[in-house]
VEXVO-382368 format. One record per residue (C-alpha): residue in one letter; x, z, y. Coordinates in Angstrom, 3 decimals, decimal comma. Layout:
# VEXVO-382368
<r residuo="A" X="X" Z="Z" Y="Y"/>
...
//
This chain:
# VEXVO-382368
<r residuo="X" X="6,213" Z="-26,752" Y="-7,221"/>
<r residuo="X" X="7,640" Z="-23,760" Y="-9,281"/>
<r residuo="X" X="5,165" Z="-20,733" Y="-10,015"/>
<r residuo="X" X="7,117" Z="-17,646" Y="-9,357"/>
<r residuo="X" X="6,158" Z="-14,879" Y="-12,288"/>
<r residuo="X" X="5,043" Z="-11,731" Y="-11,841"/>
<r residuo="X" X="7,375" Z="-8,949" Y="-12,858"/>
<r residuo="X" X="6,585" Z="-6,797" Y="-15,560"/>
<r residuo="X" X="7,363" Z="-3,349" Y="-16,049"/>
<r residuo="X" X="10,837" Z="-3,520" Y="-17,784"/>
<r residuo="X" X="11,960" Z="-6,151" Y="-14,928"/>
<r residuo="X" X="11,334" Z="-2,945" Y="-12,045"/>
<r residuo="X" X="13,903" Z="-1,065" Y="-10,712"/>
<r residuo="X" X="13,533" Z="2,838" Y="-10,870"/>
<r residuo="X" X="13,010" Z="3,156" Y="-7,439"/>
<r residuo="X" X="10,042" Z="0,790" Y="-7,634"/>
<r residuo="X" X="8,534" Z="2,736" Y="-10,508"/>
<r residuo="X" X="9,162" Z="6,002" Y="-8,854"/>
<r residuo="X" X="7,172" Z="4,266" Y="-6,101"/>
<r residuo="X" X="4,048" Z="3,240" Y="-8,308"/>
<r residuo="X" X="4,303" Z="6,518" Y="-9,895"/>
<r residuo="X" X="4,137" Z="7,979" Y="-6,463"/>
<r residuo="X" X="1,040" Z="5,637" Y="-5,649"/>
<r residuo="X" X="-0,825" Z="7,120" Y="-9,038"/>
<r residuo="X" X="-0,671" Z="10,744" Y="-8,463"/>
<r residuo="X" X="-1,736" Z="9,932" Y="-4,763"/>
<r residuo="X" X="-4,690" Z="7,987" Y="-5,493"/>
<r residuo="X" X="-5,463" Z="10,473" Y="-9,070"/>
<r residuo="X" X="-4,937" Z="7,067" Y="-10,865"/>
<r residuo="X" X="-7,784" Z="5,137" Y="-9,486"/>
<r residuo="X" X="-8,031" Z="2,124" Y="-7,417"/>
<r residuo="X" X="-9,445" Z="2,894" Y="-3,730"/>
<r residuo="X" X="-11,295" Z="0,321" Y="-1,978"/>
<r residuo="X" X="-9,723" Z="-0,946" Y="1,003"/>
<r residuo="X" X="-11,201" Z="-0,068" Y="4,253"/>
<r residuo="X" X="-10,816" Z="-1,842" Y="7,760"/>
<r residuo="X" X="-8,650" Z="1,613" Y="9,079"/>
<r residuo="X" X="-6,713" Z="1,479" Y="6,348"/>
<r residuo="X" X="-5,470" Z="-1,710" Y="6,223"/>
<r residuo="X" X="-5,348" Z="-1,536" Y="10,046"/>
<r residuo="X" X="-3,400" Z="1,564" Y="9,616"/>
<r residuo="X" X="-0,606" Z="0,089" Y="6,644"/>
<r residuo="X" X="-0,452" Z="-3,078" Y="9,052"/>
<r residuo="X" X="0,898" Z="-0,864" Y="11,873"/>
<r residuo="X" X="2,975" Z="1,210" Y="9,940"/>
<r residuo="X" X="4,730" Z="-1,832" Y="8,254"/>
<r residuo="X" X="5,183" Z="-3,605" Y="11,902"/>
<r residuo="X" X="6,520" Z="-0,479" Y="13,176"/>
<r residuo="X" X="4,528" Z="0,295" Y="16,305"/>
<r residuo="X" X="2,823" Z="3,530" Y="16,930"/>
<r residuo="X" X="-0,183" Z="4,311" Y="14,650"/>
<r residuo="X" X="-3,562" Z="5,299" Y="16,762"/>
<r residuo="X" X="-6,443" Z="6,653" Y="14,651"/>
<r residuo="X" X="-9,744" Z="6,955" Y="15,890"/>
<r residuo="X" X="-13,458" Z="7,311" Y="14,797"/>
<r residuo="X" X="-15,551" Z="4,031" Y="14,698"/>
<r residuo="X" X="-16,972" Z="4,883" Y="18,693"/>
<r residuo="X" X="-13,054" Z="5,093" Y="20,089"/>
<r residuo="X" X="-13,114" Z="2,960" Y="23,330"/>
//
């Protein structure tokens, strides 16, 4: 089975620096835990249906 290599910086394409360079100044450099919501939330957005977000009691 081949092991596929992860990419390092000088193998990215502008756009996909621009990107984590985007990411940084979002999150002011640091690394946010991941919540339930959010990951909820990035899963909807990536399928493409409509994003609902509600407080922890939302029936």
């Amino acid at each position: 089975m081949h092991r596929q290599t992860k990419p390092t910086m000088h193998e990215l394409s502008g756009n996909e620096l621009a990107w984590i360079e985007f990411l940084r100044l979002l999150s002011y450099d640091q690394v946010p835990t991941p919540t339930l919501a959010a990951i909820q939330a990035l899963r909807l957005t990536l399928t493409g249906r409509e994003l609902k977000i509600c407080s922890r009691d939302c029936a």
